[in-house]
C-alpha positions in Angstrom: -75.2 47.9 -32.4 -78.7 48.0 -30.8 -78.5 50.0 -27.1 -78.3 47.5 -24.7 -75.2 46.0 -26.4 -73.9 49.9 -26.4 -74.5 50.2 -23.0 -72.4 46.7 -22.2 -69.0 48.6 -24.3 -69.6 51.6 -22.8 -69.5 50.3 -19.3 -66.5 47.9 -20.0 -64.2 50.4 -21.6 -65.2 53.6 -18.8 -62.0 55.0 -17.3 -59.5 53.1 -19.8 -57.9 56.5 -20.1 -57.2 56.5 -16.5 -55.6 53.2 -16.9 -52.2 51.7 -17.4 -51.5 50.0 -20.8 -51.4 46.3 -19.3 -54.8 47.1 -17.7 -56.2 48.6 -21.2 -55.1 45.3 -22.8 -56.7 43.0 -20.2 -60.3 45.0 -20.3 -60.3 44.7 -24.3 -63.4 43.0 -25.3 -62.9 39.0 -26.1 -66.5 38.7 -27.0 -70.2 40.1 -26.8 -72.4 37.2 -26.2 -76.4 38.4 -26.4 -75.1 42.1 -25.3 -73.1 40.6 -22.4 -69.2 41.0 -22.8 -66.3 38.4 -21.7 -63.1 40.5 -21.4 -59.8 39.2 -22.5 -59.0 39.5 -18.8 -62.0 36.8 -18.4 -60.3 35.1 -21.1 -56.5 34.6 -19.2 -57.5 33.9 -16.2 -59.3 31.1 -17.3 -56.4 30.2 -19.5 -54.4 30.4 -16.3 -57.0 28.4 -14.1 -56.4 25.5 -16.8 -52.8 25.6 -17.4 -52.5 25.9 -13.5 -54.4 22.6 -13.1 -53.7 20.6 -16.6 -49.8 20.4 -16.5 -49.3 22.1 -19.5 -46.6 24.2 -20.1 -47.0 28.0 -19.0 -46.2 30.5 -21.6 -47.3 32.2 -25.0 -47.2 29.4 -26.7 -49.6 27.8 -24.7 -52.2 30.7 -24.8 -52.5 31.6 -28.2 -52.8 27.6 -28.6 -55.7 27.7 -26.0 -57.3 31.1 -26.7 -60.0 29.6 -29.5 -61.0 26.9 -27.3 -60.8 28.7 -24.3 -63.2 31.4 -25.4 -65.7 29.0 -27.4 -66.6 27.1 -23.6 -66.8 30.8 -21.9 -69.0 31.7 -25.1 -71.0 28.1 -24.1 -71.4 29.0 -20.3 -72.9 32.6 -20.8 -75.3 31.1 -23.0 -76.1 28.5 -20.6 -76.3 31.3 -17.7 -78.5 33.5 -20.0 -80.8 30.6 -20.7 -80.9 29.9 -16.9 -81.8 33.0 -16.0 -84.5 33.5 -18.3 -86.1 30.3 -17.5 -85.6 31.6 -13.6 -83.2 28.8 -12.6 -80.8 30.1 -9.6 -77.9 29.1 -8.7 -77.1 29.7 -5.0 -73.5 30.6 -3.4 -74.3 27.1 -1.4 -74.5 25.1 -4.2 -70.9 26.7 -5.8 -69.5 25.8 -2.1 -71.2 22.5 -2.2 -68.9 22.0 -5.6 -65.9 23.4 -4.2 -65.9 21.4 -1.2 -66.5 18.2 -3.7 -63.5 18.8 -5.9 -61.2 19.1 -2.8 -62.6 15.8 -1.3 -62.2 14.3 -4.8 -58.5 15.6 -4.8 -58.0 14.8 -1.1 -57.7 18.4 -0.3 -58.1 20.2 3.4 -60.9 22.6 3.1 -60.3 26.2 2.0 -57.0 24.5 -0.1 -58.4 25.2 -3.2 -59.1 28.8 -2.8 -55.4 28.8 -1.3 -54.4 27.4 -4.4 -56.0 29.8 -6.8 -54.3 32.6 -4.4 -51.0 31.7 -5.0 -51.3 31.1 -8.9 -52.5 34.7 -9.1 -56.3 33.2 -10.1 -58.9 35.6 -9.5 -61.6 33.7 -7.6 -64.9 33.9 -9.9 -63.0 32.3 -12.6 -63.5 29.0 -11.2 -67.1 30.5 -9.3 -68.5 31.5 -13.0 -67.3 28.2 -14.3 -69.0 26.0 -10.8 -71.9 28.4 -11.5 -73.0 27.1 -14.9 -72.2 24.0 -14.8 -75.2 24.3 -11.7 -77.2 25.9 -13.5 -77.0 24.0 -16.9 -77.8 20.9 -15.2 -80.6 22.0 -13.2 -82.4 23.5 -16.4 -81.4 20.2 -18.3 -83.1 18.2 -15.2 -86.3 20.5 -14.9 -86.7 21.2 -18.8 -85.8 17.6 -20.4 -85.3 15.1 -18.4 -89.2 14.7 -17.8 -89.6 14.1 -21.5 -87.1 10.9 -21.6 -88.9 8.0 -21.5 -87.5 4.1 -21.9 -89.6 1.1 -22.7 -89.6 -2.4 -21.6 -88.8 -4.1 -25.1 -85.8 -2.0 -25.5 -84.0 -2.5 -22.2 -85.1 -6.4 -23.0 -83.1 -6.2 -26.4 -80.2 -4.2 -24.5 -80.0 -7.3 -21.4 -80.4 -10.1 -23.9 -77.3 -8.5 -26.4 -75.2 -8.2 -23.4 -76.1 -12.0 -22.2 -75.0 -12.5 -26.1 -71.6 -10.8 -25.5 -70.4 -12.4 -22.7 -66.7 -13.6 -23.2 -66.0 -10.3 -25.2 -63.7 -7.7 -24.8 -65.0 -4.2 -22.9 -63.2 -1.4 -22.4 -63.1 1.7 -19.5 -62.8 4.8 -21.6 -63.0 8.6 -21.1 -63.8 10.9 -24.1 -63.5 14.6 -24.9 -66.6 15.4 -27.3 -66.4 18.6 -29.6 -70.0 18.9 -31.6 -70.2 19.8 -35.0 -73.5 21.9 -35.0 -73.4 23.1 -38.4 -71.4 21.9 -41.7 -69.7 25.7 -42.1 -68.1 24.8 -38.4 -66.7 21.5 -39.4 -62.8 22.7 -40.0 -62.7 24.9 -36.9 -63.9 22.2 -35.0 -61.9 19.4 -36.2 -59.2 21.8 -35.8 -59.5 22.7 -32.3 -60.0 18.6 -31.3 -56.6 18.3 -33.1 -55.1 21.1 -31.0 -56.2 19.3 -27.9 -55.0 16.0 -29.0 -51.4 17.4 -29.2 -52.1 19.2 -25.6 -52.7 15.7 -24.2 -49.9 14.3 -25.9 -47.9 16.6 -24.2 -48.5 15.7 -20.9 -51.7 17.7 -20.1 -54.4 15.8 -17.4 -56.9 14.1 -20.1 -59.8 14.5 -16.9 -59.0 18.7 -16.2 -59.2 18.8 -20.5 -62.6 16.9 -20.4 -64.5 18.8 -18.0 -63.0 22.2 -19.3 -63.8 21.6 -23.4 -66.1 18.7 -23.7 -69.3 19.1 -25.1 -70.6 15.3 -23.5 -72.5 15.2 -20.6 -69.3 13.0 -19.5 -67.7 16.6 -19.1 -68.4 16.0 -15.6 -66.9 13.4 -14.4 -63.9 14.3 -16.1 -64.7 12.3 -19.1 -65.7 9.3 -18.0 -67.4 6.8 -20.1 -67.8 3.8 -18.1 -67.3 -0.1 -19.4 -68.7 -0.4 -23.1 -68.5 -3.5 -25.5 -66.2 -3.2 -28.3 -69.3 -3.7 -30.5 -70.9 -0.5 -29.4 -68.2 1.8 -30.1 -68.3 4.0 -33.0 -66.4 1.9 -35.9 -63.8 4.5 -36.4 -62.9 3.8 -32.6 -63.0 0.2 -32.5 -61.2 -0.4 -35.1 -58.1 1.5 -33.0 -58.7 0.4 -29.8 -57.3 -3.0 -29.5 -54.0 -1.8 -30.2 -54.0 1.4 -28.0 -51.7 0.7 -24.3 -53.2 2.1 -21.3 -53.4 5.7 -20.7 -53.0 5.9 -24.1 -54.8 8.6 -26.2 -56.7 8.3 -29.5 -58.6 10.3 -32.1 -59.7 12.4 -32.7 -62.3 10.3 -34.4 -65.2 11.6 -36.5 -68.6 10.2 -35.6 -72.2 11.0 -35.6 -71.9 14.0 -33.1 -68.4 15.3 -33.9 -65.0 14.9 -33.1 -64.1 12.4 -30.1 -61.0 12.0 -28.3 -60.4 8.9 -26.2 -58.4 7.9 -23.5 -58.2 3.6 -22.9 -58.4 3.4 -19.2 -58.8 -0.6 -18.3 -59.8 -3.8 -20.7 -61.8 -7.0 -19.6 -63.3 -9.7 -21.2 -67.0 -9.5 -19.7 -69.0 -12.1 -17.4 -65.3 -12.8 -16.5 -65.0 -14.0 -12.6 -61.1 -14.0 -11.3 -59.9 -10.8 -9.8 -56.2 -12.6 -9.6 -56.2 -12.7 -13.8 -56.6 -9.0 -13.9 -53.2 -7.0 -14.0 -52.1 -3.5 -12.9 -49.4 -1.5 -14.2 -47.5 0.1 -10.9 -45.3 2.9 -10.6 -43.2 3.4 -7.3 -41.4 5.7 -4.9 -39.1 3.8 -2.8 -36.8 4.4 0.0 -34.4 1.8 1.6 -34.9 1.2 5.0 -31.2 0.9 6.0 -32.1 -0.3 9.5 -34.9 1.9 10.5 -37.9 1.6 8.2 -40.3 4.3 10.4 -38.1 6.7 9.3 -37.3 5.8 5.6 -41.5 5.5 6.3 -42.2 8.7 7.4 -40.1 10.7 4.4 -42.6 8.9 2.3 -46.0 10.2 4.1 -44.3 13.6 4.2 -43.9 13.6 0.1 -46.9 12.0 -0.4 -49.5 14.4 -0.8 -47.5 15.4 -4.2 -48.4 12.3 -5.7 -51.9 13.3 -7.2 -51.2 11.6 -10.1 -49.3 9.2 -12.5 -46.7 12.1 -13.7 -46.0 12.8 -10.4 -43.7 9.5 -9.7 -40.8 10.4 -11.4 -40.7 14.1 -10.1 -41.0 13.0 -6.0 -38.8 9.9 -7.2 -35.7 12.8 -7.8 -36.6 14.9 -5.2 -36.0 12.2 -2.4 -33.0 11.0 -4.3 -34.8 7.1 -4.7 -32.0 4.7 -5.8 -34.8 3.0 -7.9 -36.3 3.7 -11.2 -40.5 5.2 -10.8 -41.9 2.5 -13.2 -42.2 -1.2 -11.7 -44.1 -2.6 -14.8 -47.3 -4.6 -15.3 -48.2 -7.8 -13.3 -51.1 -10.3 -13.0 -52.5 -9.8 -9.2 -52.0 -13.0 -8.6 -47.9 -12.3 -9.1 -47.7 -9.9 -6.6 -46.8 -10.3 -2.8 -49.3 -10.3 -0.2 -48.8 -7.1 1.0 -48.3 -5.1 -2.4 -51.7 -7.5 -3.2 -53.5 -6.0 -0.2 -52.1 -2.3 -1.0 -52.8 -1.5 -4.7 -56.0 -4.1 -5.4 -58.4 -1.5 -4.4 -56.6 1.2 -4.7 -57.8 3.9 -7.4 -55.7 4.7 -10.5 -53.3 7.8 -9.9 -53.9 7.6 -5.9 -50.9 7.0 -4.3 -51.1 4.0 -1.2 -49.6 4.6 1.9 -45.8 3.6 2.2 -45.5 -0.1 2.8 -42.5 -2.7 3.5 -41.5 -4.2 0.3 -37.9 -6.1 0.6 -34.9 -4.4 1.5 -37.0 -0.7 2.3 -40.5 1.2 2.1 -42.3 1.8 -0.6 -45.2 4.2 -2.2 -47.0 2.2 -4.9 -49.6 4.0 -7.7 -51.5 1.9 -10.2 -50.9 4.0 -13.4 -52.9 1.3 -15.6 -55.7 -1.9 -14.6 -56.8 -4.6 -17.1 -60.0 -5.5 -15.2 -60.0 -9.8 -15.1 -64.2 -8.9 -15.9 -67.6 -7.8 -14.5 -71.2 -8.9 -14.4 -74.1 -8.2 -16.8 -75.8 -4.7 -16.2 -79.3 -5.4 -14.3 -82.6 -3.7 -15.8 -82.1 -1.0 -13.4 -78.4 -0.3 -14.7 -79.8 -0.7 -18.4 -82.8 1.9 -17.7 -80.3 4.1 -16.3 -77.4 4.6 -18.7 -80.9 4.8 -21.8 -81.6 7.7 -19.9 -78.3 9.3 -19.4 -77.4 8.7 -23.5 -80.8 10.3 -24.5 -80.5 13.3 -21.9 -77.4 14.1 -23.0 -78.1 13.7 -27.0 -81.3 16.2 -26.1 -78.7 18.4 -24.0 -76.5 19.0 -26.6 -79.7 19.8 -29.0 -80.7 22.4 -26.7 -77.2 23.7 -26.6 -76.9 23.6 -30.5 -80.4 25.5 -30.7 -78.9 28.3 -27.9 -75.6 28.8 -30.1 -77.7 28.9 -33.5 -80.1 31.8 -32.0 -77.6 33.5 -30.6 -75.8 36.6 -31.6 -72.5 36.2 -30.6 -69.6 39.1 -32.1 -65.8 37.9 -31.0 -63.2 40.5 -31.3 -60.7 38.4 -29.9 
């Protein structure tokens, strides 16, 4: 143990005498990335921050399940932190507001909620700071360091416009991945293991976007997984050949391909350079009320229960509490089936927002869209082409960079 790494325990473990044997257990050493320690109290309260926000079950199951995982993406940001701070990147506290304040927009939050939240799941604050801190950083160095060196040429975005004027007519597909990288062949079980354990997480009701941005290794970590529309012929052949029977929602993999393991979620299908928004159909959930001669009222239990509804799993859980006489799941229609006023409610409205209450027949309902088969969508322009080029080839030299931080690392985990 050279001295600086010395000096790290040494710190960590002063006054553990003085200490209860709860508070010994929580200061135990997790890890010792480049002579910087994560403590297994770094390690739960991250557990807790994503069991909190995931739906997963709390308990010890649950933890030891996470633990590997967990620790592996705090082992990632320290190394992305050291790199940062090294190169000089900073990260200011404005910029971790800046993300806070985003994510409660994103989740239709009041300002200050999410810190409220944290609070009252017993979260210690810099959990979710350290984690807002390097993702900042991380993508600042990737911006400054690589993205200058990304370059696109003409003939290639010219063979990318003229295969997609070839494909029009053919199925796409809205998906959201979770990538784990395999960066050397001695890590191949442990990783194939540990997309496996996540697979059966999501299977078990956990929030496939809250998964993605806490253990992907994809630049698509970010926006919670998010791949965009892609043509069935440019998905990895293990994928396509599953896709067209997966339901929507539903999860997949995980898949071995070039970079790893890769978990999917189907989101929405389309058939592209297709034109009628009324063809396209949308799977609806609901949480009705009759109106039993006074709908304002039957109106305003709904708005008072709405701001539970943050997502598709929600339905059936507000459903019970206001003791709805109907069923949470209203099925799958074309657009051009549904009434005017359902029509005008859900066709814009994003999947797992909830609408506001609206007449329908005898009462008031809340409608969600759980699931969207897009009718289609236009060509990319050049512009769009150019674009996604450089986000793939970022992101492949991202997790190259990433891969050479690990591999030169010294990294010692205890737990």
């Amino acid at each position: 143990m050279n001295l600086k790494r010395l000096v790290a325990v040494v710190a960590l473990c002063a006054g553990l005498a003085a200490l209860g044997p709860r508070a010994q257990e929580l200061q135990r050493i997790a890890a010792i990335v480049n002579d910087e320690v994560i403590s297994v109290f770094d390690l739960e309260a991250r557990m807790r921050l994503i069991i909190a926000t995931s739906g997963l079950t709390d308990g010890p199951e649950t933890y030891r399940r996470l633990a590997p995982d967990v620790l592996r993406s705090l082992v990632d940001e320290r190394l992305q932190l050291q790199e940062a701070k090294r190169r000089n990147v900073a990260v200011a506290d404005k910029e971790v507001e800046d993300a806070i304040r985003s994510i409660e927009q994103q989740n239709r939050m009041p300002v200050g909620e999410l810190n409220r939240y944290l609070s009252q799941n017993t979260i210690p604050h810099d959990t979710l700071d350290q984690q807002l801190r390097a993702s900042i950083a991380w993508s600042k160095l990737v911006g400054q360091r690589l993205r200058p060196r990304i370059t696109v040429g003409n003939d290639e975005v010219e063979e990318i416009l003229d295969r997609l004027r070839e494909r029009q007519g053919q199925p796409e597909y809205r998906i959201a991945e979770i990538l784990f990288t395999v960066d050397a062949p001695q890590n191949e079980d442990a990783t194939a293991h540990a997309a496996q354990r996540l697979v059966a997480d999501l299977r078990g009701g956990a929030r496939f976007e809250v998964m993605a941005r806490q253990f992907s290794q994809s630049a698509t970590a970010a926006t919670g997984g998010d791949v965009g529309w892609v043509a069935q012929a440019e998905l990895p052949e293990a994928v396509r050949a599953s896709i067209d029977r997966m339901g929507i929602n539903e999860i997949a993999g995980p898949f071995r391909t070039q970079s790893g393991y890769q978990i999917i979620q189907l989101a929405a299908r389309r058939i592209a350079g297709g034109s009628d928004a009324r063809n396209a159909q949308v799977t609806l959930r609901q949480v009705f009320l009759p109106a039993a001669g006074d709908p304002r009222a039957a109106a305003e239990r709904l708005r008072a229960v709405r701001g539970r509804l943050t997502r598709c799993d929600d339905v059936p859980t507000v459903v019970r509490e206001v003791n709805s006489p109907r069923p949470p799941e209203l099925g799958t229609f074309r657009v051009a089936e549904l009434s005017a006023e359902v029509r005008g409610a859900v066709a814009n409205l994003e999947i797992g927002r909830p609408s506001e209450p609206i007449a329908v027949g005898d009462g008031v309902a809340i409608l969600m869209v759980c699931g969207r088969d897009a009718a289609g969508g236009r060509a990319p322009d050049r512009e769009e082409v150019v674009n996604q080029l450089t986000r793939q080839r970022l992101d492949l030299a991202a997790r190259r960079y990433m891969r050479d931080l690990r591999l030169a690392s010294v990294v010692d985990v205890r737990s």
